[in-house]
ZADO-1210 file (C-alpha; in nm, 4 decimals, padded with zeros to 6 digits):
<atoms>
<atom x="-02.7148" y="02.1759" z="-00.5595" code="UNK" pos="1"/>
<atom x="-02.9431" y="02.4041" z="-00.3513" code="UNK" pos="2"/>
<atom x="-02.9657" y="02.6299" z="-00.0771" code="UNK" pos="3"/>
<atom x="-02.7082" y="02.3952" z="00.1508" code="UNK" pos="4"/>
<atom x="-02.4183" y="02.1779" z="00.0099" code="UNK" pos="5"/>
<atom x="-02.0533" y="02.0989" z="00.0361" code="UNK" pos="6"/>
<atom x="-01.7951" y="02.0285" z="-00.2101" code="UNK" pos="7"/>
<atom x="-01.4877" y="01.8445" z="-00.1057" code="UNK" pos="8"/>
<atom x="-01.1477" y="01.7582" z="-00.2700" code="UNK" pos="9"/>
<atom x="-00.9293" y="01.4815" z="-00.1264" code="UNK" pos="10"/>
<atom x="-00.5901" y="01.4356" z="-00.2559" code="UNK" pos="11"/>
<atom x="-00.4386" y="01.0841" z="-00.3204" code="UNK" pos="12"/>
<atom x="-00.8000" y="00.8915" z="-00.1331" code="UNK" pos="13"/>
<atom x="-00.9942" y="00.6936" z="-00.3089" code="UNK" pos="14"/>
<atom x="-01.3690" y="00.7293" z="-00.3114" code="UNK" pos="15"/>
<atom x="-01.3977" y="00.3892" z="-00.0766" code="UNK" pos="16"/>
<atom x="-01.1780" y="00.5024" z="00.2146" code="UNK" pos="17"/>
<atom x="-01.2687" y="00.9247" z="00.1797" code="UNK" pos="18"/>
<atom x="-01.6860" y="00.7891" z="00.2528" code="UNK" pos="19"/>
<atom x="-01.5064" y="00.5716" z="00.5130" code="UNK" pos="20"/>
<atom x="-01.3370" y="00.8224" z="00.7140" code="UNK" pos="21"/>
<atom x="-01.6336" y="01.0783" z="00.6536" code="UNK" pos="22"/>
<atom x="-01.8099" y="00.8153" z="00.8086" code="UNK" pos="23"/>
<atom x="-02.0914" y="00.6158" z="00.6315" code="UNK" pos="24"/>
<atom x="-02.2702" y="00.3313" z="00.6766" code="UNK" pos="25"/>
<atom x="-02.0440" y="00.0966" z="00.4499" code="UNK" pos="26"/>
<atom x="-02.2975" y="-00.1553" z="00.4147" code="UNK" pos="27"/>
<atom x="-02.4864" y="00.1036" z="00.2004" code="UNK" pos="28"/>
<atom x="-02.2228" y="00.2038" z="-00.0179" code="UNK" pos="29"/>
<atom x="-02.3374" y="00.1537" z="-00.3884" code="UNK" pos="30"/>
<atom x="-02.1200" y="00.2311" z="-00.7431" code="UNK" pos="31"/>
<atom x="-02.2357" y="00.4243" z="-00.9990" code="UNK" pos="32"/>
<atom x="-02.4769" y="00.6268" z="-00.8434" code="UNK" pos="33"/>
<atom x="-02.5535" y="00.9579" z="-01.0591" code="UNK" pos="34"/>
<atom x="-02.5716" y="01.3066" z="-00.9342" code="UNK" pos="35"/>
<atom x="-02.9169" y="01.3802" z="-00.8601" code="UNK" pos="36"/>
<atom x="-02.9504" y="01.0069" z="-00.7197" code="UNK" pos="37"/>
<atom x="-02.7144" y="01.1253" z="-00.4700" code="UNK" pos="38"/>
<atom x="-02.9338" y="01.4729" z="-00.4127" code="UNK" pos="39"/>
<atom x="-03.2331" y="01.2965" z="-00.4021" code="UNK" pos="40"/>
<atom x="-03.1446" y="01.0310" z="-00.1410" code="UNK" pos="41"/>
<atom x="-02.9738" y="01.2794" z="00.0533" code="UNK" pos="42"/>
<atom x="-03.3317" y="01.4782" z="00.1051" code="UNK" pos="43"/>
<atom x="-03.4974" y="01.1700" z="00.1467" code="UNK" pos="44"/>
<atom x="-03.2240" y="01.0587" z="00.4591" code="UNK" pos="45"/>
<atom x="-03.1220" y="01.4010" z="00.5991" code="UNK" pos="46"/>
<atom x="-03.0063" y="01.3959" z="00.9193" code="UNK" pos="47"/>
<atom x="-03.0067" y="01.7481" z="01.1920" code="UNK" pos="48"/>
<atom x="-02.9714" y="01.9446" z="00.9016" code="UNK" pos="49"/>
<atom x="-02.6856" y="01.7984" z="00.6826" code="UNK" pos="50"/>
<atom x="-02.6828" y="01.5499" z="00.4201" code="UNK" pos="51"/>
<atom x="-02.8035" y="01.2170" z="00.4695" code="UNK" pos="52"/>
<atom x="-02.6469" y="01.0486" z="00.1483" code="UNK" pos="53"/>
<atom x="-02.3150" y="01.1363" z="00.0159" code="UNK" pos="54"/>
<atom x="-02.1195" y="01.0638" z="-00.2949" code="UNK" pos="55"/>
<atom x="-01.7590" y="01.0299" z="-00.3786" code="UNK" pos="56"/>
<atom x="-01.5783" y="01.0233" z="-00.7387" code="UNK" pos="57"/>
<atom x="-01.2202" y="01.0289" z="-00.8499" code="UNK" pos="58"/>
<atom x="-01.1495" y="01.2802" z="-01.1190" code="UNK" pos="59"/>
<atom x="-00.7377" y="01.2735" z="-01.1316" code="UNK" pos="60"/>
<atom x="-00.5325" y="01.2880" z="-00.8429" code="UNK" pos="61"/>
<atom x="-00.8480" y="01.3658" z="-00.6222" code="UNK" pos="62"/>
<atom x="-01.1575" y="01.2513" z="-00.4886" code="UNK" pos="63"/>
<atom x="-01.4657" y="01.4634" z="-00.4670" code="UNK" pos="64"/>
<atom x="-01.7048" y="01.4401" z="-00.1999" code="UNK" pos="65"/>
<atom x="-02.0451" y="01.5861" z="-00.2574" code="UNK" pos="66"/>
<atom x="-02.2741" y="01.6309" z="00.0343" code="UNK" pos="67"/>
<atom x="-02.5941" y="01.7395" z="-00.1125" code="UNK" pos="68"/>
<atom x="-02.7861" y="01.9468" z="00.1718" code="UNK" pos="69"/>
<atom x="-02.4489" y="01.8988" z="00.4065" code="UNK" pos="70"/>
<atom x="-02.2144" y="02.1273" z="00.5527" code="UNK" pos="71"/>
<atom x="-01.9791" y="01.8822" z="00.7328" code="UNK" pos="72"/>
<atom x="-01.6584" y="01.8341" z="00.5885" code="UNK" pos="73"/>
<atom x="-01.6093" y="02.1936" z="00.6008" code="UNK" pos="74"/>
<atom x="-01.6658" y="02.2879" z="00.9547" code="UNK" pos="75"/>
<atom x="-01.7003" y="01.9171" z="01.1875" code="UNK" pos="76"/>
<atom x="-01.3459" y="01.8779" z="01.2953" code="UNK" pos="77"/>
<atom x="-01.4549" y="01.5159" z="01.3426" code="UNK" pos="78"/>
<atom x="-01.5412" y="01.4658" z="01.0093" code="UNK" pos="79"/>
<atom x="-01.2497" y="01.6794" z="00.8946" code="UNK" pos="80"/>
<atom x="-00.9441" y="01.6109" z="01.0996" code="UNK" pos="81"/>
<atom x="-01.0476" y="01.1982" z="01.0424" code="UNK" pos="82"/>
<atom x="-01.0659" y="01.2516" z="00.6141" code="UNK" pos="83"/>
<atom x="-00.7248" y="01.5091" z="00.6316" code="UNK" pos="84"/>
<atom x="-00.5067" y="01.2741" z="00.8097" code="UNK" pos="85"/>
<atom x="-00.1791" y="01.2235" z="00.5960" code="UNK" pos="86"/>
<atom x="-00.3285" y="01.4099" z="00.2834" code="UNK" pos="87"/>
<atom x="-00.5113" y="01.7710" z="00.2144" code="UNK" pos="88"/>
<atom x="-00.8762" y="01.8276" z="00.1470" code="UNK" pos="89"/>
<atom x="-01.0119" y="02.1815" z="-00.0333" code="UNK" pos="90"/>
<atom x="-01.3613" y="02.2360" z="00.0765" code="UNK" pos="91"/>
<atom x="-01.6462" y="02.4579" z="-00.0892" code="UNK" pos="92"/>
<atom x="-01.9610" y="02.4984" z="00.1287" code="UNK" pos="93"/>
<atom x="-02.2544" y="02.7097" z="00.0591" code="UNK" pos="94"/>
<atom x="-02.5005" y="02.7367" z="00.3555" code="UNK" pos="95"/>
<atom x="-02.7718" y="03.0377" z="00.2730" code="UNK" pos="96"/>
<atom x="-02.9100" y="03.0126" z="00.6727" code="UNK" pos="97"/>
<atom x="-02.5758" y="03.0252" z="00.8099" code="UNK" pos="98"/>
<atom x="-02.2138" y="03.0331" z="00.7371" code="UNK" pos="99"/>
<atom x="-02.0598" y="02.9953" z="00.3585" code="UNK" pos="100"/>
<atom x="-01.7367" y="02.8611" z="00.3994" code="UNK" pos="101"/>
<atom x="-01.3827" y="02.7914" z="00.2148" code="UNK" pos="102"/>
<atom x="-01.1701" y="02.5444" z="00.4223" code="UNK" pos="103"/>
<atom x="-00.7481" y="02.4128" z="00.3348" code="UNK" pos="104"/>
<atom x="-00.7091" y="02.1634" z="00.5477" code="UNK" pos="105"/>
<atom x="-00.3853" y="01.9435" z="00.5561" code="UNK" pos="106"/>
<atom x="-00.3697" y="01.6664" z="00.7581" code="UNK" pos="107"/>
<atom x="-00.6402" y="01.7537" z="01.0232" code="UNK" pos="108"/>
<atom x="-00.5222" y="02.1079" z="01.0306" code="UNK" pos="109"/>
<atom x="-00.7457" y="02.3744" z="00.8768" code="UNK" pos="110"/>
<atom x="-00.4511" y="02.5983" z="00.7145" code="UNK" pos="111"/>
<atom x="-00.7003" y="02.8321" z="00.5461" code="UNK" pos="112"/>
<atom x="-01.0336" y="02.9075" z="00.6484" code="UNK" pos="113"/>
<atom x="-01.2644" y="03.1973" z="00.5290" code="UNK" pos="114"/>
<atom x="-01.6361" y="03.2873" z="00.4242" code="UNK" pos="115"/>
<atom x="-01.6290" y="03.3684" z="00.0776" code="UNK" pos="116"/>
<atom x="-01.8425" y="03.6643" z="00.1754" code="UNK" pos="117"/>
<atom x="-01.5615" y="03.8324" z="00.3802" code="UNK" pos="118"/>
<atom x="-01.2594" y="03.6740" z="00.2765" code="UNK" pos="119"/>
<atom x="-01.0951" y="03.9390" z="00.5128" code="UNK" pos="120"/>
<atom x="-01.1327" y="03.7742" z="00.7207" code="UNK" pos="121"/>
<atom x="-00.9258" y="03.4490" z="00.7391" code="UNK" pos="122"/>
<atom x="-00.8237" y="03.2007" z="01.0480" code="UNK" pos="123"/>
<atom x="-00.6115" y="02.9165" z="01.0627" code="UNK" pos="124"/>
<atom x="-00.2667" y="02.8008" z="01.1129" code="UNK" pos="125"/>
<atom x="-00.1310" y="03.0023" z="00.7744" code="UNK" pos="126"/>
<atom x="-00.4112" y="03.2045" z="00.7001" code="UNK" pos="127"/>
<atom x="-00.2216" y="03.3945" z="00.4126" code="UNK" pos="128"/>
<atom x="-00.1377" y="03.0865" z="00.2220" code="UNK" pos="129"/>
<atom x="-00.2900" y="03.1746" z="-00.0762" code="UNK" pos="130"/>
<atom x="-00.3443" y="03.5359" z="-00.0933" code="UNK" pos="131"/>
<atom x="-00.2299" y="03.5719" z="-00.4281" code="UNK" pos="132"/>
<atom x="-00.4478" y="03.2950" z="-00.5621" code="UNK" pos="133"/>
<atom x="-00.7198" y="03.5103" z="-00.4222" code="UNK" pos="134"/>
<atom x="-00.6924" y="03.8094" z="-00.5915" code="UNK" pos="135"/>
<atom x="-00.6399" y="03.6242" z="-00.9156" code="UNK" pos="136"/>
<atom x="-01.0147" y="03.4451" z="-00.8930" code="UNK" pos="137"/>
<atom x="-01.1670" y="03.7586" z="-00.7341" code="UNK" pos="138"/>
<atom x="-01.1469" y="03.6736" z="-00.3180" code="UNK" pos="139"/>
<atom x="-01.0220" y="04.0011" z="-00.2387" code="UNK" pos="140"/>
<atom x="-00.8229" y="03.9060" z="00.0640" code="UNK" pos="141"/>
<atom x="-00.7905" y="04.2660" z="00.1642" code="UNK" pos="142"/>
<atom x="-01.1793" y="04.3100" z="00.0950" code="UNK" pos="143"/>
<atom x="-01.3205" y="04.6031" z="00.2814" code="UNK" pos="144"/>
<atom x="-01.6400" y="04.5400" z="00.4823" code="UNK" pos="145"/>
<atom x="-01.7689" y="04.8761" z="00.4116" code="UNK" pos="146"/>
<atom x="-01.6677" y="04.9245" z="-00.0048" code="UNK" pos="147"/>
<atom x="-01.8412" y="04.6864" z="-00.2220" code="UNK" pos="148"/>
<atom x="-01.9169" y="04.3112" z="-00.1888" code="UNK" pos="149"/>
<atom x="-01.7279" y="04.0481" z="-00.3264" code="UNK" pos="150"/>
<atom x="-01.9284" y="03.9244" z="-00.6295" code="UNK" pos="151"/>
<atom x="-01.9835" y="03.5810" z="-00.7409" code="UNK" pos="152"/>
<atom x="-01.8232" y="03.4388" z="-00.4075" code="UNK" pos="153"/>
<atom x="-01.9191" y="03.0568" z="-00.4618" code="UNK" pos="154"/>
<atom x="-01.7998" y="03.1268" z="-00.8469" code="UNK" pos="155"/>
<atom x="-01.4558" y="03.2464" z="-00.7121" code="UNK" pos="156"/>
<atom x="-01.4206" y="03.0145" z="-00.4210" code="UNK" pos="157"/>
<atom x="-01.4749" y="02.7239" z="-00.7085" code="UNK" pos="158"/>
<atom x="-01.1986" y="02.8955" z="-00.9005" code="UNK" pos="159"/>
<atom x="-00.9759" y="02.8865" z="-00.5807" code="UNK" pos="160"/>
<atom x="-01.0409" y="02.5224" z="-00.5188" code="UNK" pos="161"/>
<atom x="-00.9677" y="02.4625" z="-00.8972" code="UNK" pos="162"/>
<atom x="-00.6421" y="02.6497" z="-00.8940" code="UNK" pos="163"/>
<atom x="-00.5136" y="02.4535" z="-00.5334" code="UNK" pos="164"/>
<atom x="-00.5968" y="02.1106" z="-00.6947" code="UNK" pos="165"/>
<atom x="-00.5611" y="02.1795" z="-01.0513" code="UNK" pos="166"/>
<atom x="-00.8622" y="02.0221" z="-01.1680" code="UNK" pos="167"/>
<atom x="-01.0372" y="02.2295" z="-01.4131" code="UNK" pos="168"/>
<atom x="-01.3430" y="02.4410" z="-01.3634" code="UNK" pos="169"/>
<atom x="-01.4723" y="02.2490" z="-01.6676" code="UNK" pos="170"/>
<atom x="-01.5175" y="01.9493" z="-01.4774" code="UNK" pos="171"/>
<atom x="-01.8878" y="01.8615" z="-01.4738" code="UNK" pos="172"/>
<atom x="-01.9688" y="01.7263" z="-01.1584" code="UNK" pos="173"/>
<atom x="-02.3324" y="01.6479" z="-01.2705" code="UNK" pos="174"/>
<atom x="-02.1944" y="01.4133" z="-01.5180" code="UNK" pos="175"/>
<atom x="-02.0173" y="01.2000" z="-01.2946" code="UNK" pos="176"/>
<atom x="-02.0640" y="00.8584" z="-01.1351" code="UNK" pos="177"/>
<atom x="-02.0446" y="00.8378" z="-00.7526" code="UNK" pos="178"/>
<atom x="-01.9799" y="00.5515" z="-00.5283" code="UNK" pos="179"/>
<atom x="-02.2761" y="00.6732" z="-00.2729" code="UNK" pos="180"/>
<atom x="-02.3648" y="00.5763" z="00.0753" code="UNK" pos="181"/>
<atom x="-02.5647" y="00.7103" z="00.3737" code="UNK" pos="182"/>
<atom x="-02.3809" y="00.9279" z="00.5745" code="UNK" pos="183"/>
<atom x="-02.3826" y="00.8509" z="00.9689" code="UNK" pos="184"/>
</atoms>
């Protein structure tokens, strides 16, 4: 998905009202949209350095959210706290000029919050929440800055997301249809 990009699980939203509390333009929402159709027409609309298109897909009890070239859903409170309220969201975002980040939020509270990179270091209201689950997909949460880095940190923070939601790492997001629409 590139150098910048955010992948989002919603719990019990569909794809309509997830892009509606992100906050999209709804007159632009369009089914069926394919994975790189979303990634190109998020290039082609980005917007202050997140994604200008987004897509949205139900695979089970979730909704995925795909920002292509966006960083949003993991770190804008507005954009978090609004798509949280009365459910959870699990949020992988890879951002090579600034900040990777692993968010739990649950209903407009991030719970867990890290950077795959230094999953040391945690924040949020129950920061420990899933410590176990983090040694078991290689986020050492007692990770020493000065021993050896954590490796394959977007890998493992995948395998977190897919062991909170249950959705398998098998899942081909590539191969899914997205209802699309340009992000505001």
């Amino acid at each position: 998905m590139g150098e910048i990009y955010c992948v989002s699980f919603v719990r019990d939203l569909p794809p309509e009202e997830a892009l509606r509390r992100f906050g999209v333009d709804e007159e632009t929402m369009e089914e069926g949209v394919a994975f790189g159709e979303v990634d190109d027409r998020s290039v082609e609309t980005m917007r202050d350095d997140s994604a200008g298109y987004i897509g949205a897909a139900r695979v089970g009890d979730w909704t995925v959210v795909i920002e292509p070239g966006g960083w949003r859903m993991a770190v804008d409170d507005t954009i978090y706290v609004r798509v949280s309220r009365g459910t959870e969201v699990v949020s992988v975002c890879c951002h090579e000029y600034a900040e990777d980040t692993f968010a739990y939020i649950v209903d407009g509270t991030r719970v867990v919050s890290f950077d795959p990179m230094f999953p040391e270091e945690r924040s949020g209201s129950d920061p420990d929440r899933f410590v176990m689950k983090m040694h078991e997909v290689g986020l050492d949460p007692d990770h020493d800055i000065d021993g050896p880095g954590i490796d394959h940190p977007m890998e493992s923070s995948f395998a977190l997301a897919s062991s909170i939601t249950g959705l398998p790492l098998s899942t081909d997001l590539r191969n899914l249809r997205f209802l699309g629409a340009e992000a505001l």
